[in-house]
VOGU-3710 file (C-alpha; in Angstrom, 3 decimals, decimal comma):
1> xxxxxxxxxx> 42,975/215,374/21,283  41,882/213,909/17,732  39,305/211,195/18,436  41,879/208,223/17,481  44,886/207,623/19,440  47,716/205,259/19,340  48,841/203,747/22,370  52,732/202,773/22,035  55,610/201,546/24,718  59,009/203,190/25,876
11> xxxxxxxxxx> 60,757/200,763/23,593  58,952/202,497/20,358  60,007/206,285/21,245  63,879/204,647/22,686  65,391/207,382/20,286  62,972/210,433/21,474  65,103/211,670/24,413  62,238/214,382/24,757  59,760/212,361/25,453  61,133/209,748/27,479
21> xxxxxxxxxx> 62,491/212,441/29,608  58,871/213,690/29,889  57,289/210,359/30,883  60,081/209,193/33,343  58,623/212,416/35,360  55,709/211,215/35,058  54,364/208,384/37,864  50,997/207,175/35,825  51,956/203,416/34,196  50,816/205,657/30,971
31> xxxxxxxxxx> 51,073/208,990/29,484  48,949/211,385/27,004  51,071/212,960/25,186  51,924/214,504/21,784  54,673/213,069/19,361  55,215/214,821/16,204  51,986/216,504/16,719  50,024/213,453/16,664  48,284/211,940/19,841  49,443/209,445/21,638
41> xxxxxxxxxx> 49,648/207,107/24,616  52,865/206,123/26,146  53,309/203,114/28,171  55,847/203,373/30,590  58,236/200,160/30,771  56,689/197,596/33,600  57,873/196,469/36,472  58,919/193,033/37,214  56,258/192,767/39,991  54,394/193,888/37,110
51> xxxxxxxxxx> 54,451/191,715/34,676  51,102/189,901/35,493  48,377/189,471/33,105  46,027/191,051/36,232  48,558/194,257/35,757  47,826/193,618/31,713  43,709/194,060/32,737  44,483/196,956/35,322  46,082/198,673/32,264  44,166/198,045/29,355
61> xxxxxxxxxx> 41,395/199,323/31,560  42,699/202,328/32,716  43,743/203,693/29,493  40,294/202,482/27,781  38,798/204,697/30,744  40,944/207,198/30,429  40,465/207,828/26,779  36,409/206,841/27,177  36,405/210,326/29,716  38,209/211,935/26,761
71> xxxxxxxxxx> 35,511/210,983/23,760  38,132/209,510/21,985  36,252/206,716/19,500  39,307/204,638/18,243  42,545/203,281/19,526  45,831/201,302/18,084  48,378/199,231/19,667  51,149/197,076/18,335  50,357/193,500/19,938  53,714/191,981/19,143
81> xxxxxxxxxx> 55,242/195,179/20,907  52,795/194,515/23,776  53,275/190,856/24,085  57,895/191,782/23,995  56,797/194,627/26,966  54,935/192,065/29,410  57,945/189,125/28,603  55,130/186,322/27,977  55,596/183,423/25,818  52,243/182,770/26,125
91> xxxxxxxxxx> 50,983/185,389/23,764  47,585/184,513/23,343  46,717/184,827/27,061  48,651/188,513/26,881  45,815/189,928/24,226  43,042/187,785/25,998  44,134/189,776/29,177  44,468/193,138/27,538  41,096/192,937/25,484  39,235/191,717/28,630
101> xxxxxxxxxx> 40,541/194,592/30,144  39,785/196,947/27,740  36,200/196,113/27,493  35,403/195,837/31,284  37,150/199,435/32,019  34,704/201,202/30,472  31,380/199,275/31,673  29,127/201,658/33,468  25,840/200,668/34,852  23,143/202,602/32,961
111> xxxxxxxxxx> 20,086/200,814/32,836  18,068/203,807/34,675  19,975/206,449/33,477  17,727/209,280/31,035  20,783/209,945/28,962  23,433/208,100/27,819  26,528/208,511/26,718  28,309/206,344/24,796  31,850/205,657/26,319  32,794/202,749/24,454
121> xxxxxxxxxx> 36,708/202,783/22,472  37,185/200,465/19,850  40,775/198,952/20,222  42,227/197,737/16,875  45,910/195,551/17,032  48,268/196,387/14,010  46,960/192,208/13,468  44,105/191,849/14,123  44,005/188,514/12,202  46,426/186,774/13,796
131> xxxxxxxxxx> 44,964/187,310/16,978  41,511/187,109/16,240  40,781/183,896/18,470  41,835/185,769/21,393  40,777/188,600/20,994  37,304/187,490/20,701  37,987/184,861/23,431  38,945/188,841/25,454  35,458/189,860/24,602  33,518/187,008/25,310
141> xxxxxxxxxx> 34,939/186,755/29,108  34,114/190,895/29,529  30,700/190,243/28,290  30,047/187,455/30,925  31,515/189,080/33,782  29,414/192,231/32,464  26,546/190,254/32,957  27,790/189,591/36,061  27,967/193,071/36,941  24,493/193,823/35,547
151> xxxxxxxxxx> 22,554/191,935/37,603  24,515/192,078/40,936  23,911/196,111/40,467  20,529/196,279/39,740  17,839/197,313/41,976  15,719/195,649/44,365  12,400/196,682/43,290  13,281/195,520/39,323  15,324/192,141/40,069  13,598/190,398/42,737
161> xxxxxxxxxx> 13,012/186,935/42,983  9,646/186,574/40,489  11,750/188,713/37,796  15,424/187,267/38,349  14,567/183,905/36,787  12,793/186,219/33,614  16,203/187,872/33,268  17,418/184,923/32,647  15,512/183,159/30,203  15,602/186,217/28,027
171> xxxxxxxxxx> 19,594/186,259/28,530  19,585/182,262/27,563  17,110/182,177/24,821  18,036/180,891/21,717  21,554/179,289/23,586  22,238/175,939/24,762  21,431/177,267/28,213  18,043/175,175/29,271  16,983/177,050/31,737  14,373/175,151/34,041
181> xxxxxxxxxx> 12,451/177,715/37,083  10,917/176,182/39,738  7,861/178,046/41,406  6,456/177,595/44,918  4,781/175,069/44,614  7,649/172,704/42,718  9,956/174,301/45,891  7,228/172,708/48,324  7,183/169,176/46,507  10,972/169,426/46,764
191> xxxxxxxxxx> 11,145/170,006/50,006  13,206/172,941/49,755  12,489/174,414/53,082  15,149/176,593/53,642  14,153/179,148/50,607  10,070/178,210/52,109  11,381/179,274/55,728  13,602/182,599/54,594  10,987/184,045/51,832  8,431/184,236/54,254
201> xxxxxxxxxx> 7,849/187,531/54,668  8,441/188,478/51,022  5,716/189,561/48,958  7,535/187,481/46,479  7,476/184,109/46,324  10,856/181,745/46,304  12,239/180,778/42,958  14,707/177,807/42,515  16,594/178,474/39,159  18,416/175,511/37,170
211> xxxxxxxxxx> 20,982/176,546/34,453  22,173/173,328/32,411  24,958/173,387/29,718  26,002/170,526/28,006  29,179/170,732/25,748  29,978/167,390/26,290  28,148/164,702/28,619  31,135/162,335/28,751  32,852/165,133/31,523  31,935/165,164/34,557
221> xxxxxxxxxx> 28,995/166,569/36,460  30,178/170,533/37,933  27,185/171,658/40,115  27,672/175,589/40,919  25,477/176,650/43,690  24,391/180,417/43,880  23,576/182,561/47,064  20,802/184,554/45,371  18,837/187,016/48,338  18,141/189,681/45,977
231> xxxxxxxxxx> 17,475/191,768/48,852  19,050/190,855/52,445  16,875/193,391/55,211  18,238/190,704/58,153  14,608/189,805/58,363  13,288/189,988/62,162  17,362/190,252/63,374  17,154/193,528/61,151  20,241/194,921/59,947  21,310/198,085/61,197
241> xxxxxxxxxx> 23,235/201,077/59,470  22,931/204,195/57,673  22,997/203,292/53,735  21,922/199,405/53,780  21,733/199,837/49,597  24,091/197,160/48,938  22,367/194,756/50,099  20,550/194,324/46,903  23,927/192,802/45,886  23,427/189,452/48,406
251> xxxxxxxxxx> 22,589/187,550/45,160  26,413/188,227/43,948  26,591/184,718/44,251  23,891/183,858/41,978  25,187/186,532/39,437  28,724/184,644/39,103  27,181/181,425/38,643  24,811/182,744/36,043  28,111/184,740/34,283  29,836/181,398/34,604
261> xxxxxxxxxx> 27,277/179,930/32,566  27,358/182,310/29,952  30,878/182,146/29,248  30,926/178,593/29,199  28,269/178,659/26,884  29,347/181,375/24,596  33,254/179,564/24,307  31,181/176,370/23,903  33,604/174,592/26,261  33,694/170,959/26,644
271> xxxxxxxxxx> 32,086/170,657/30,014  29,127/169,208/31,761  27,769/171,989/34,240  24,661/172,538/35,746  24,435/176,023/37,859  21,888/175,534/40,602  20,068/179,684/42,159  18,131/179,811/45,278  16,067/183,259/44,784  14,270/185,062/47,625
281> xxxxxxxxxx> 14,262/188,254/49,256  14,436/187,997/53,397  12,081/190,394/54,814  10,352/191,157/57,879  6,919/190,688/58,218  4,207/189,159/60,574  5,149/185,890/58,470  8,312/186,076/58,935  10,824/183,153/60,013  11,363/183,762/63,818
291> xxxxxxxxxx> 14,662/183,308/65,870  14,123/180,052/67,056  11,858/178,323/64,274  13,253/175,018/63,397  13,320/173,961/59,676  13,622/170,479/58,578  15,553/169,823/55,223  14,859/166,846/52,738  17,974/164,749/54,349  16,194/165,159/57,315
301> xxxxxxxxxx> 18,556/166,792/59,300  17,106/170,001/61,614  18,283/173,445/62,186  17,290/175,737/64,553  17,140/179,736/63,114  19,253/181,493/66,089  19,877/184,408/63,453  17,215/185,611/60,872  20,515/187,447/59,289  22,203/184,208/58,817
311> xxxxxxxxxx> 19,846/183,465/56,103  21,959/182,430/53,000  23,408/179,426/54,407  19,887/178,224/54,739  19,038/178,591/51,216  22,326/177,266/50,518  21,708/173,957/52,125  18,753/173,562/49,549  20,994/173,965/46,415  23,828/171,092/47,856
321> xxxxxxxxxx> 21,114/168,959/48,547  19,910/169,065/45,160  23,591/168,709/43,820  23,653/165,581/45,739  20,340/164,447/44,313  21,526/165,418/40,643  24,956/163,126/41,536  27,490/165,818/40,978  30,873/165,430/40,371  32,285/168,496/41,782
331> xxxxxxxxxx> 30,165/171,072/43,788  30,871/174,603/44,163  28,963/176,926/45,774  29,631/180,581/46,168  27,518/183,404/48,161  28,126/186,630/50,257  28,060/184,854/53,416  29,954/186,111/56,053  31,279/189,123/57,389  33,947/187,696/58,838
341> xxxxxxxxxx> 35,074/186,645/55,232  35,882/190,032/54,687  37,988/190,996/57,822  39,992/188,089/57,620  40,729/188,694/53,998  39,733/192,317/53,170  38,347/193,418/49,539  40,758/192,066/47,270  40,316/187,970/48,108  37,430/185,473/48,643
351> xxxxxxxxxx> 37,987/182,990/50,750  37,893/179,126/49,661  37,102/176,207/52,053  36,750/172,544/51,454  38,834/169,754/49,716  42,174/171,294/49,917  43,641/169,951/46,505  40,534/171,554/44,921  41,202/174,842/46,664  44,403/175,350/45,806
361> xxxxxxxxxx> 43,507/174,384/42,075  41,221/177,491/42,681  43,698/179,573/44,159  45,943/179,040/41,405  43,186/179,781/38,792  41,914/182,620/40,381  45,849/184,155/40,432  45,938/183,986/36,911  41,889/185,153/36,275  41,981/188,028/38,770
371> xxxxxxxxxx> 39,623/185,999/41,089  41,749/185,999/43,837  40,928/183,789/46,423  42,738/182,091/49,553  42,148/178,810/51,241  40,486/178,832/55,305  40,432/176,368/57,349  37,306/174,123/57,941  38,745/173,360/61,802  36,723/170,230/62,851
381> xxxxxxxxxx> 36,661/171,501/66,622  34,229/174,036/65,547  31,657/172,105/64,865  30,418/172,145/68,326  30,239/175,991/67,864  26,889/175,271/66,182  25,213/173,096/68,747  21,564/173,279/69,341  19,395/172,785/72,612  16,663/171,728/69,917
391> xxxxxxxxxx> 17,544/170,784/67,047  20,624/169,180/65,114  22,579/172,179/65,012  21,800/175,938/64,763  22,185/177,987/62,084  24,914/180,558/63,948  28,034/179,924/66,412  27,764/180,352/69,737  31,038/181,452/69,970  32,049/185,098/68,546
401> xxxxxxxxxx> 34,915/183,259/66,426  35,801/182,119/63,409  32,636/182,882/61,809  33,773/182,317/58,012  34,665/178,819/59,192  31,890/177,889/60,989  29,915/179,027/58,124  31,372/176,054/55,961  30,956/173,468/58,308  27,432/174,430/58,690
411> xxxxxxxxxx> 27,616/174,308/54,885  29,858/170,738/54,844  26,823/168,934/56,532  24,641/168,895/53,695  26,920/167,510/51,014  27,000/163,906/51,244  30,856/163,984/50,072  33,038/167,043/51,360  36,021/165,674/49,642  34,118/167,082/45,675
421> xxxxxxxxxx> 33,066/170,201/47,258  34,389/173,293/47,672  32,655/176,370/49,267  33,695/180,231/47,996  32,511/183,012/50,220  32,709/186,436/48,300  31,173/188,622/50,885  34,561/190,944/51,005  34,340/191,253/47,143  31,290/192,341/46,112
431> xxxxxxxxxx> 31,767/195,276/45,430  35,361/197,394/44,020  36,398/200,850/44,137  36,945/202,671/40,472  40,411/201,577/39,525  41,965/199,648/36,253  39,409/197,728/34,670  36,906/198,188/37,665  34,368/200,957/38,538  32,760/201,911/41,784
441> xxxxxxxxxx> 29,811/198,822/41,795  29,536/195,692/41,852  32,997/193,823/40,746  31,539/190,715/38,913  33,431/188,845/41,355  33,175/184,877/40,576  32,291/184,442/36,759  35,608/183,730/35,401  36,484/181,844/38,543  33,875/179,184/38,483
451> xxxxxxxxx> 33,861/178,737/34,747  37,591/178,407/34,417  37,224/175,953/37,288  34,969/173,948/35,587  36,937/173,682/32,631  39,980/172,341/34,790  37,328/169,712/36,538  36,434/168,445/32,947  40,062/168,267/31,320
//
């Protein structure tokens, strides 16, 4: 194939019996092909189940793949043609969709590769101008889930919790991103003793990471608390199993709130947002948190540590605290919790707990963003799952049930007003499997989700 290409629809070639013939045999959404000797990519008339702007992303991504494996360099498509295909009136959101898309199917993580290739297409509409809003609008939401992506796949031994906080300054410099890093000994006049308690036996010490964007003071305060355990061993309750690599992704959930940030920032939205990281690594060691330590938080309240594994929730309750302290309007916080999370929901869709209006304002959101997420239950009668012989309450359930739920509730008692919080547990979505406009890594899970969230808090 040349190294340009033009991607048209069924409804362009209607009077080429040939090749519609051809691509009606054909079960890919789109076809290489040649017409009149000339290259070509033919996409095949949707479905009504279809006609999603997720299926839009899926596509554009596929085909920018596609051609990427191909070395083809350049790329043409008829928006008005591909706005008629997918029936929208809303045509801006169609090229936002197929741009964002576009750029995410070809991300590759290649920070430690020794050569590489360059696999990026450039995509040009027959009008560009008209579009141009959008399609930059497309970019800017790949590059921040991109982020995303970059930091939930990185390595252990270069993103840890002394380094994480680096990353970000350099990423935020010269933005209106202040970003504010609080060392050990800020975390110990803050009483932050859940990150003291789980970086123990880290050779690193704890990092508390604040990420404030102001577009416009008058909206209200969104506080988005991130899970960040930039490597999750289990501590003393070790984990078991034969590739445990992945679990240098257990600060996914500090990864969407920083890609959050950045795309607020970079569409310089009209929003009041502070995104709030709790950074540490939970080995074991001989100064390790034990099973049965007891840590006392700031608002007082005392938890016994019946799990070592159950760590993020502990860090967690640090970052609501300080939401609480900051008088947030809205509190979100996301993490690879449980689990439980994912066999209740499987790989496709976090789950959401919390004020229920507010979680199905996310649901909604993430059905149009390709966030997907579905409201649990937070089912009062198991809060006596977490009782404690000496403390407050422990840590884990005693009961081998519900343990996505149980998780919030633990969560619930450290915001001082449930009804403006919401809690997002992405454990089942970390990671995706190479299809549309994902690859096989991390899935950037969360960015879009909380930003576009924060937008709809501040309209």
């Amino acid at each position: 194939m040349s190294k340009s290409v033009k991607i048209l629809f069924e409804e362009e070639i209607k009077n080429n019996q040939v090749v519609l013939s051809f691509i009606k045999d054909r079960k890919e959404e789109f076809v290489p092909t040649l017409l009149n000797d000339e290259s070509v990519i033919i996409i095949k008339e949707p479905k009504e189940n279809k006609l999603t702007l997720e299926n839009i992303r899926m596509l554009a991504g596929s085909i920018a793949k596609s051609l990427a494996n191909s070395e083809i360099e350049k790329a043409e498509i008829n928006n008005e043609t591909l706005i008629k295909t997918f029936n929208s009136n809303e045509k801006e959101d169609v090229i936002i969709a197929f741009v964002e898309g576009w750029n995410l199917g070809t991300y590759k993580f290649v920070t430690y590769k020794s050569e590489i290739k360059n696999n990026k297409v450039d995509l040009n509409f027959t009008n560009n101008q008209e579009y141009s809003q959008a399609i930059q609008i497309g970019k800017v939401r790949a590059s921040a889930m991109a982020f995303s992506r970059d930091l939930t796949n990185d390595t252990a031994n270069e993103l840890n919790p002394e380094t994480f906080p680096e990353v970000l300054k350099e990423e935020f410099a010269n933005t209106e991103v202040e970003v504010n890093v609080l060392g050990k000994k800020e975390i110990e006049s803050k009483e932050m003793n859940g990150l003291l308690a789980v970086s123990r036996g880290s050779k690193y010490e704890p990092r508390f990471v604040e990420l404030k964007y102001v577009g416009d003071e008058s909206k209200p305060l969104v506080a988005l608390v991130g899970k960040g355990v930039t490597f999750d061993t289990g501590g003393i309750s070790l984990k078991s199993g034969r590739d445990l690599s992945d679990m240098r992704m257990d600060m996914g959930g500090a990864a969407a709130v920083s890609g959050a940030i950045k795309l607020l920032a970079e569409s310089k939205a009209n929003v009041n947002v502070i995104g709030l990281l709790q950074i540490v690594e939970n080995m074991p060691d001989s100064n390790s948190m034990l099973p049965g330590d007891v840590i006392r938080y700031k608002n007082g309240k005392t938890v016994q540590v019946g799990n070592t594994d159950a760590e993020g929730r502990l860090i967690l309750a640090d970052g609501l605290i300080r939401a609480d302290e900051l008088n947030a309007d809205f509190i979100v916080n996301i993490a690879t919790l449980t689990g439980a999370a994912a066999v209740a929901l499987g790989s496709e869709t976090g789950a959401v707990m919390g004020n229920l209006e507010y979680a199905s304002e996310m649901r909604t959101i993430g059905a149009k963003n390709g966030d997907n997420v579905w409201p649990l239950p937070l089912i009062d009668a198991y809060e006596s799952y977490l009782d404690s012989d000496y403390a407050d309450f422990s840590n884990i359930s005693n009961k081998g049930e519900a343990g996505a739920i149980t998780a919030g509730l633990f969560l619930r008692r450290f915001v001082t007003n449930p009804e403006k919080w919401l809690h997002v547990d992405m454990a089942g979505v970390m990671e995706s499997d190479n299809k549309g406009y994902y690859t096989k890594s991390a899935r950037g899970f969360g960015a879009r989700l909380l930003a576009d969230y924060t937008v709809e808090k501040s309209e």
